[in-house]
C-alpha positions as a printed Julia matrix, in Angstrom:
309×3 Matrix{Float64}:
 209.57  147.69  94.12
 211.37  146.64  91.54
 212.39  148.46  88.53
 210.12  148.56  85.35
 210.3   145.96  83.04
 210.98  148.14  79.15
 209.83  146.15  76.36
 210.7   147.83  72.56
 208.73  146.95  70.05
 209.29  148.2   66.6
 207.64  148.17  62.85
 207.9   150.0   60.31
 204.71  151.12  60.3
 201.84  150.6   62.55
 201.46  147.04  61.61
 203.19  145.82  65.2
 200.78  147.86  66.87
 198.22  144.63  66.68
 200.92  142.76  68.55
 201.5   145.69  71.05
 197.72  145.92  71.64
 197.59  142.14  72.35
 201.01  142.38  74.81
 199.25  145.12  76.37
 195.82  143.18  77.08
 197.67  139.76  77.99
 199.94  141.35  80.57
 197.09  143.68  81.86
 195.26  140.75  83.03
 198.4   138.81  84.35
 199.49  139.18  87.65
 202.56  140.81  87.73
 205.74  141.37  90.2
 206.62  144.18  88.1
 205.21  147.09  86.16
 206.3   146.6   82.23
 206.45  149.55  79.68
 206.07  149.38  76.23
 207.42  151.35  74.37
 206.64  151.03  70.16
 208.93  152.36  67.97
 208.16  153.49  64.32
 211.17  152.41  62.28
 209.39  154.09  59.37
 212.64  155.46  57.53
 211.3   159.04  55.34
 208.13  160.88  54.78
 208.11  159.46  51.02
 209.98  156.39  51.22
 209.59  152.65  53.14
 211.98  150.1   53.33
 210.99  148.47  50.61
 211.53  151.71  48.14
 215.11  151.78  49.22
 217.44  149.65  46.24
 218.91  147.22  48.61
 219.35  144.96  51.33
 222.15  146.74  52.15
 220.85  149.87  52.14
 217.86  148.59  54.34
 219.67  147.05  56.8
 222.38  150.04  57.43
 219.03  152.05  58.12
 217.77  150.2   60.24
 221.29  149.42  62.42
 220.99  153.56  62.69
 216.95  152.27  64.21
 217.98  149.7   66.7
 220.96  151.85  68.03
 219.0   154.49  68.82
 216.36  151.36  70.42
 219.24  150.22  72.39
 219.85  153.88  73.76
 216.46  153.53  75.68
 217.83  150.82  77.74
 214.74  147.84  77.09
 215.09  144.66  78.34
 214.45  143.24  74.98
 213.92  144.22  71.79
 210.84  142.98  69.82
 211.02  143.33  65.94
 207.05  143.37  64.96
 208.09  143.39  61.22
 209.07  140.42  58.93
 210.48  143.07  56.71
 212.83  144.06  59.48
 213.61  140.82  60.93
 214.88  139.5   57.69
 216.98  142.16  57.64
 217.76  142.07  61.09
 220.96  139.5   60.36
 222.16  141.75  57.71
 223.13  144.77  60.28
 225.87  145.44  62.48
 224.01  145.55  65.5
 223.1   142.15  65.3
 226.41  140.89  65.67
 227.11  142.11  68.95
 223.64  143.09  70.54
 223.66  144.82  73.84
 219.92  143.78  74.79
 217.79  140.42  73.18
 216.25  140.8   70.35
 213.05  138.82  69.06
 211.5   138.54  65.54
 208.48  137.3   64.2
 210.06  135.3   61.32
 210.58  132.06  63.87
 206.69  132.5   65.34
 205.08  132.41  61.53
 206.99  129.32  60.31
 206.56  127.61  63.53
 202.63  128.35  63.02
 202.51  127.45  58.99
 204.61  124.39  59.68
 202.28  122.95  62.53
 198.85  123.9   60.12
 200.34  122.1   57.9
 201.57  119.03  59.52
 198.03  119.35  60.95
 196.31  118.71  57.81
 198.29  117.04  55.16
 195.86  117.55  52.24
 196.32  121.03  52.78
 198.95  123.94  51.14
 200.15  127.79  51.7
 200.42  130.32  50.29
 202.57  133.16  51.71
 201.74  136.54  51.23
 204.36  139.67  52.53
 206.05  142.7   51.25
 208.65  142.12  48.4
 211.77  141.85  51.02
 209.93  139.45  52.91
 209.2   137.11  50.16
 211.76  137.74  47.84
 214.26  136.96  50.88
 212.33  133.1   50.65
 212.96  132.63  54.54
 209.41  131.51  55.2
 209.2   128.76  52.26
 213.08  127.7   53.05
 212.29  127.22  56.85
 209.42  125.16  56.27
 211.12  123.1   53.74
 213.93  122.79  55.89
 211.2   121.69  58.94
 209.73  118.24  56.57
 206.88  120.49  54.59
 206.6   119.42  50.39
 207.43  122.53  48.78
 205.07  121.53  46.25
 202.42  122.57  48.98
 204.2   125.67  49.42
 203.69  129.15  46.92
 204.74  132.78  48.04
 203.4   136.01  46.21
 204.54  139.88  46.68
 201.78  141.96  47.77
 203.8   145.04  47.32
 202.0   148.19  48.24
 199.21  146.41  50.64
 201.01  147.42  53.62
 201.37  151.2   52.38
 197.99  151.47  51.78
 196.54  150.03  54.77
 198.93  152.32  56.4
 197.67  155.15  54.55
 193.67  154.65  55.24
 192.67  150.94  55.94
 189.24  151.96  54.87
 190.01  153.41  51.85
 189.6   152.43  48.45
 193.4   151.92  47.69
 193.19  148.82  50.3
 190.33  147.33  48.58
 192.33  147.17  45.17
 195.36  146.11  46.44
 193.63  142.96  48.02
 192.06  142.19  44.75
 195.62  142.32  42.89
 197.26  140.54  46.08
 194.38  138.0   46.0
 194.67  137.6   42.16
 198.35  136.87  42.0
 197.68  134.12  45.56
 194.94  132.14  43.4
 197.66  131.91  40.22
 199.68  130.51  41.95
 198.24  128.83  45.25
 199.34  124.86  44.97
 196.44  122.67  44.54
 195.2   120.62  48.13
 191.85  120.51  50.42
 192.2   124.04  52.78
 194.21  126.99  51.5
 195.95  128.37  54.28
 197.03  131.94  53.71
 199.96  133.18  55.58
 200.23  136.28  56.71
 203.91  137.28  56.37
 203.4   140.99  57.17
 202.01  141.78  60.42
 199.75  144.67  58.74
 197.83  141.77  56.64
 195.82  140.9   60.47
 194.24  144.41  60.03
 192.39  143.15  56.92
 192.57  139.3   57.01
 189.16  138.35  56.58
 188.91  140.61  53.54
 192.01  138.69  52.02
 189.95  135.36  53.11
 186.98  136.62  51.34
 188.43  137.32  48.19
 191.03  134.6   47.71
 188.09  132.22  48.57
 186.17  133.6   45.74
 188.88  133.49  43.11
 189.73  129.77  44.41
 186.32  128.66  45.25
 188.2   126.44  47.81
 188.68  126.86  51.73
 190.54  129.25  52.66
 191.62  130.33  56.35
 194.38  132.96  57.2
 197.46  132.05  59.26
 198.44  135.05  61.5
 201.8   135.1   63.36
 201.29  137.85  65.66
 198.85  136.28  68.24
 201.32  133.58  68.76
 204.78  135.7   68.87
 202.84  137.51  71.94
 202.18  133.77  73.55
 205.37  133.04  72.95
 206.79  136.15  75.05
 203.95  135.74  77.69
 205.9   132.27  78.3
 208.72  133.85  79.0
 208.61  134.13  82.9
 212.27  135.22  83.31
 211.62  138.62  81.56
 208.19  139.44  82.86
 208.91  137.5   86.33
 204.7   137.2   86.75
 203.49  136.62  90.28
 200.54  134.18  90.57
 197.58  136.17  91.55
 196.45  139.51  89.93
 196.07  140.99  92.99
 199.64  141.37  93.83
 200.29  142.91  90.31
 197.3   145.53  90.57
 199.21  146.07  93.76
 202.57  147.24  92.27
 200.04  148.92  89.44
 198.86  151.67  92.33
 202.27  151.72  93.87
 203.64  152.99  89.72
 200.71  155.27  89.25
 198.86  153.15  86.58
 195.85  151.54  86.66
 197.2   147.99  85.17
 200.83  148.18  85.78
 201.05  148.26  81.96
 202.13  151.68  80.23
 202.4   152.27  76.27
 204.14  155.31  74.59
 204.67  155.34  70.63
 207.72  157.41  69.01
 207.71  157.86  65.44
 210.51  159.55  63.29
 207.65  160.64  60.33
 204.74  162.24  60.7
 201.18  159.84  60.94
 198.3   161.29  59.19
 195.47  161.37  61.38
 193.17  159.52  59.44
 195.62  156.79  59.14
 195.98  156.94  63.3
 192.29  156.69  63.32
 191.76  153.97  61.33
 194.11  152.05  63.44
 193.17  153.17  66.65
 189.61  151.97  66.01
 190.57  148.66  65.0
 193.02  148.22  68.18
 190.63  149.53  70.49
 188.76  146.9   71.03
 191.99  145.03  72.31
 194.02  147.67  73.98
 192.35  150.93  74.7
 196.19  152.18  76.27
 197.35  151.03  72.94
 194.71  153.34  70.82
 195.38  156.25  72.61
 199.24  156.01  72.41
 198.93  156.0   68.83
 196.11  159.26  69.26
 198.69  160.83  71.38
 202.16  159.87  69.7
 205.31  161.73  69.84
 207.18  162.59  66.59
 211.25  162.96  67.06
 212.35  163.86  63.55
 215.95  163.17  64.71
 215.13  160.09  65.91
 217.4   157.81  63.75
């Protein structure tokens, strides 16, 4: 047999986990040559303090070289940044100059998704909606001006906090205000057009996308349908035959599956260096259930390394 396949996939937060759920499900029902672990790292820096709360890029990005090095160390085929936060500041660290393994971001997968929306339907704009790196940073809006899109279609607003908070209790009432403030500041400034396409520029935003839907369409009273990256950075992974080397039929991959000592052939772990609240696990477990049970329970069952970067 040959050896597992080791995927990393890191966030700073649980956000990625929607994308790790979805890996999980699209490679349990692939055949496969090869059993593939996942392993999803919480890059989630201190107890009291994200990325975001630190006073630089600079600062940001040395924390998370310290992340990625210690990624490296468990020898993954590739390394999967779940984050926009963290892939914008991906360039910015020293690791990225000289990376032992491939590493993927998310960045690439959202513009390519806005752009083609939005070439789709020209009578349509954007606006993008992320944590205050990730839109202060302007990649999104400069990428899809650089790809042929007006930027008078295009409009970007912080939702600084949203992420925390969903983090924190997804059902709570701290979520619900944040998406009225997020949604507020979106309708200011949303450029006029036919369908308002929302892009999700934070991969936590999927968790409660239809509530962001609901209340930007109120405060626009105009069309509005979310654009979420993560769904197509896993399609764009599952094309990638060299890394998963997937055999035709599912029955040679179940196969290998009994041969590893797992059902599927598809294992999940989840490390984190700070402590998850259990309600916040639970919240996010019952939304990724549905998807990827293996996925829920890893986060039920996580290990904390304190040390861990």
């Amino acid at each position: 047999m040959r050896p597992d396949a080791h995927i990393v996939i890191t966030d700073s937060g649980l956000g990625g986990l929607s994308i790790c759920a979805a890996l999980e499900k699209n490679l349990r029902e692939a055949g496969l040559s090869r059993a593939v672990r996942l392993t999803y790292v919480n890059a989630w820096p201190f107890e009291d303090l994200g990325y975001n709360d630190l006073p630089g890029a600079a600062d940001r990005a040395d924390v998370f070289d310290r992340a990625l090095l210690r990624m490296s160390a468990m020898h993954p085929d590739r390394i999967l940044i779940a984050c926009n936060t963290l892939s914008i500041l991906y360039p910015r660290t020293e690791f990225s100059r000289n990376p032992p393994v491939p590493v993927q971001g998310i960045v690439d997968a959202g513009v390519d998704l806005f752009a083609e929306r939005l070439r789709d339907d020209p009578a349509a704009s954007i606006v993008l909606t992320g944590t205050k790196t990730t839109i202060e940073s302007g990649v999104h809006r400069d990428q899809l001006v650089h790809r042929g899109i007006d930027p008078a279609r295009i409009a970007a607003t912080s939702c600084h906090g949203l992420a925390a908070a969903i983090e924190k209790d997804v059902d709570g009432p701290g979520v619900a205000e944040f998406i009225d403030v997020c949604a507020t500041r979106a309708a200011a400034t949303a450029p006029p057009g036919g369908v308002l396409f929302v892009g999700l520029c934070c991969t936590h935003y999927g968790y409660v996308a239809v509530r962001i839907v609901d209340a930007l369409a109120w405060k626009t009273r105009r069309r509005v349908r979310a654009l979420d990256p993560n769904l197509s950075l896993v399609g764009g992974l599952m094309a990638d035959d060299g890394l998963l080397d997937r055999a035709p039929g599912l029955e040679s991959g179940a196969g290998e599956a009994r041969r590893s000592g797992s059902e599927s052939g598809v294992t999940v772990e989840l490390i984190s260096k700070v402590e998850l609240d259990e309600t916040a696990r639970r919240g996010i477990a019952r939304l990724i259930e549905p998807v990827s049970a293996v996925t829920a329970r890893a986060l039920l069952s996580y290990s904390r390394v304190p040390d861990l970067f």
